[in-house]
C-alpha positions, 0 to 999 in steps of 0.5 A, spaced: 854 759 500 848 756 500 843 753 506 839 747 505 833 746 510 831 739 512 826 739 517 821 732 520 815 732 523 814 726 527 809 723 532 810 726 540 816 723 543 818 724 550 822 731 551 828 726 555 830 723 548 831 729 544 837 731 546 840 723 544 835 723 538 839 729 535 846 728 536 844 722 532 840 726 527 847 731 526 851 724 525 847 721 520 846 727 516 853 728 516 855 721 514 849 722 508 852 728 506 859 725 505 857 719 502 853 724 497 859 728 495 855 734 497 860 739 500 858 743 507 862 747 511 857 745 518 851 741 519 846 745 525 840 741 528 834 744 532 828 739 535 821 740 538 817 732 541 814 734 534 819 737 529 825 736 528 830 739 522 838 740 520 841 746 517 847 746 513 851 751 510 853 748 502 859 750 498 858 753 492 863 754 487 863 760 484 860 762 477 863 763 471 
């Protein structure tokens, strides 16, 4: 497996959006990641007024 970390600075948003803000960012990037065919196993999301970042847990298929 591999980690990818996505991670958006952003201007000051209002701490009450975040919680919206974030469940959005967490379907979006799931969404992208299957119309890119790019197999995950989970999609993690973490944010700040000013930050905001996904992490995801990637298959990888083995070497050869």
């Amino acid at each position: 497996m591999a980690t990818l970390l996505y991670e958006i600075g952003t201007e000051e948003m209002p701490a009450q959006y975040m919680p919206g803000i974030l469940k959005n960012y967490k379907e979006l990037a799931e969404t992208k990641l299957k119309e890119a065919r790019i197999p995950f196993e989970k999609v993690s999301v973490y944010g700040t007024p000013r930050r905001m970042a996904f992490v995801c847990l990637l298959y990888t298929s083995p070497s050869p």
